[in-house]
C-alpha positions as CSV (number, residue, x, y, z in Angstrom):
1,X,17.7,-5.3,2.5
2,X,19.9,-1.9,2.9
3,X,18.7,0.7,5.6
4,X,19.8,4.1,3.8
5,X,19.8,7.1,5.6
6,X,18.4,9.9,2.9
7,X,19.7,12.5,4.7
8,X,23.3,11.1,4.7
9,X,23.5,9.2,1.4
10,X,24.6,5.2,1.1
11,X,26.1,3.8,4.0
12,X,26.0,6.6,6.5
13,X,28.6,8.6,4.0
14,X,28.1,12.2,3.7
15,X,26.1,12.8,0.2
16,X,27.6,12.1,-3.1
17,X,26.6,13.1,-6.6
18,X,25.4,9.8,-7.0
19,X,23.7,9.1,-4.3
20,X,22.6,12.5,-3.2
21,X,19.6,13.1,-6.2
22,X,18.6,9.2,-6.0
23,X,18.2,6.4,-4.6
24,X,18.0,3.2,-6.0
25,X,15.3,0.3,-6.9
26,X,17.4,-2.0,-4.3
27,X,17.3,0.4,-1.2
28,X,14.7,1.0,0.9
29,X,13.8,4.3,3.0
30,X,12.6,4.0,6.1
31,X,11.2,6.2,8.6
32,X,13.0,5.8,12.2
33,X,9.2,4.5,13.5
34,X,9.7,1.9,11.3
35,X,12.8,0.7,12.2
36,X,11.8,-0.3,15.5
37,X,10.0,-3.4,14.0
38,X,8.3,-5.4,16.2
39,X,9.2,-9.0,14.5
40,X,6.6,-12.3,14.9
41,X,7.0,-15.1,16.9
42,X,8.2,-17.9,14.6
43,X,4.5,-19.1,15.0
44,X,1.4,-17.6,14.8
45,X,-1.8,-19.8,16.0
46,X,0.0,-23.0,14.7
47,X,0.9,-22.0,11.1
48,X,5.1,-20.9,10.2
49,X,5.4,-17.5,9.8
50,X,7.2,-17.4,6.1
51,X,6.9,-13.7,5.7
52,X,6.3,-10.4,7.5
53,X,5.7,-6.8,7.5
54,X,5.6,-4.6,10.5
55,X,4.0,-0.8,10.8
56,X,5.6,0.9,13.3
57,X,3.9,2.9,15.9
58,X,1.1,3.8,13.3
59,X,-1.2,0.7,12.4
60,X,-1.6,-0.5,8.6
61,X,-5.6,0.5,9.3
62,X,-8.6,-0.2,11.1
63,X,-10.3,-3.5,11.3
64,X,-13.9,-2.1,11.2
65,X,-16.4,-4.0,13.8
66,X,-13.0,-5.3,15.8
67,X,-13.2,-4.5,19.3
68,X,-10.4,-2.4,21.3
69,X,-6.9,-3.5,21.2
70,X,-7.6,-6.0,18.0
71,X,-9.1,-2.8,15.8
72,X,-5.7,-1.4,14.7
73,X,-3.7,-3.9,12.5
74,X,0.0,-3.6,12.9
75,X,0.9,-6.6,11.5
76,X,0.6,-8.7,8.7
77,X,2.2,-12.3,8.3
78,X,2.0,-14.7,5.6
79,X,2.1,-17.8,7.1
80,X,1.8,-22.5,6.1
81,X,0.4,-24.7,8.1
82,X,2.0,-28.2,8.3
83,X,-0.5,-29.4,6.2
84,X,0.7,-26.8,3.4
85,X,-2.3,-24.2,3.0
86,X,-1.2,-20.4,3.2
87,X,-2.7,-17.7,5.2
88,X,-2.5,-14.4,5.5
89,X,-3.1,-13.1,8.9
90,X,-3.6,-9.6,10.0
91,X,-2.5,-9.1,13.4
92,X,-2.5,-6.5,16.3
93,X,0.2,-4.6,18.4
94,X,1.1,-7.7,19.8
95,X,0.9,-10.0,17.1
96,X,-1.8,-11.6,18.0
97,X,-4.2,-12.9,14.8
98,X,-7.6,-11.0,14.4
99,X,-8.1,-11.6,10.6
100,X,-7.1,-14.6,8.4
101,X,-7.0,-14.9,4.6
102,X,-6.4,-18.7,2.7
103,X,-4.2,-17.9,-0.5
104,X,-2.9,-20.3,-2.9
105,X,0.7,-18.8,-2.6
106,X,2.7,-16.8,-0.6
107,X,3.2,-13.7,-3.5
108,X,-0.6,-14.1,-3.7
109,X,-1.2,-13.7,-0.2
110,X,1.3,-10.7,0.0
111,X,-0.1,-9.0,-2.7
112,X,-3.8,-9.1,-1.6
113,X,-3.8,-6.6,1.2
114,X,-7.2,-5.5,1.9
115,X,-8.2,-1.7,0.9
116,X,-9.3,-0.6,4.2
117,X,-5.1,-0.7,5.0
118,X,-2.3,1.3,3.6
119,X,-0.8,-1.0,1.5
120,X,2.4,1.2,0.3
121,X,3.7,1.1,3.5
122,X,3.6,-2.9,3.2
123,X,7.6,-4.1,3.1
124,X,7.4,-7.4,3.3
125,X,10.5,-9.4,5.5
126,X,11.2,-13.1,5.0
127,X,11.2,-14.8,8.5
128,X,14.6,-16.1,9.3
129,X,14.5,-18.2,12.7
């Protein structure tokens, strides 16, 4: 992944023709909120985090009937258990787990974000320990 700075073109370089009217498929814009991602612990209630994606100071959504601190979801991880099954977890400011989802596979589980979230704010991270 390539931060790109829109306002200064690739790189940090001052805007070229190219670069100044578009930005390509491969880079990704970020707000400076979002940069300040919070990454998961390598675990996450016994399961490997395998991939992650991170909201910034403004939460993914609301888990409705979740109480205080575990309402706003700010994190989402998709995650195997030794014994191979994939979750989904949706997580709060502190990654702690509040919602869990079984998938069959990992680009299932990423692309099965609930509609009560924002799910084009969803960048999804493989977990390097």
């Amino acid at each position: 992944m390539r931060w790109l700075n829109p306002h200064r073109g690739s790189a940090g370089a001052a805007p070229s023709r190219s670069t100044a009217s578009h930005i390509n498929t491969v880079d990704v814009v970020v707000s400076f909120s979002q940069m300040a991602m919070k990454s998961p612990p390598p675990k996450l209630d016994g399961a490997c985090v395998l991939w992650w994606s991170w909201s910034g100071d403004t939460p993914f959504g609301e888990l409705f009937g979740a109480d205080d601190n575990d309402r706003w979801i700010h994190g989402f991880a998709v995650c195997r258990f030794p014994s191979g099954s994939i979750y989904r977890f949706s997580c709060n400011r502190n990654w702690e787990v509040v919602q869990d989802s079984q998938y069959n596979t990992e680009d299932e589980a990423k692309a099965s974000i609930p509609t009560n979230y924002d799910s084009t704010r969803v960048i999804w991270l493989r977990y390097d320990e």
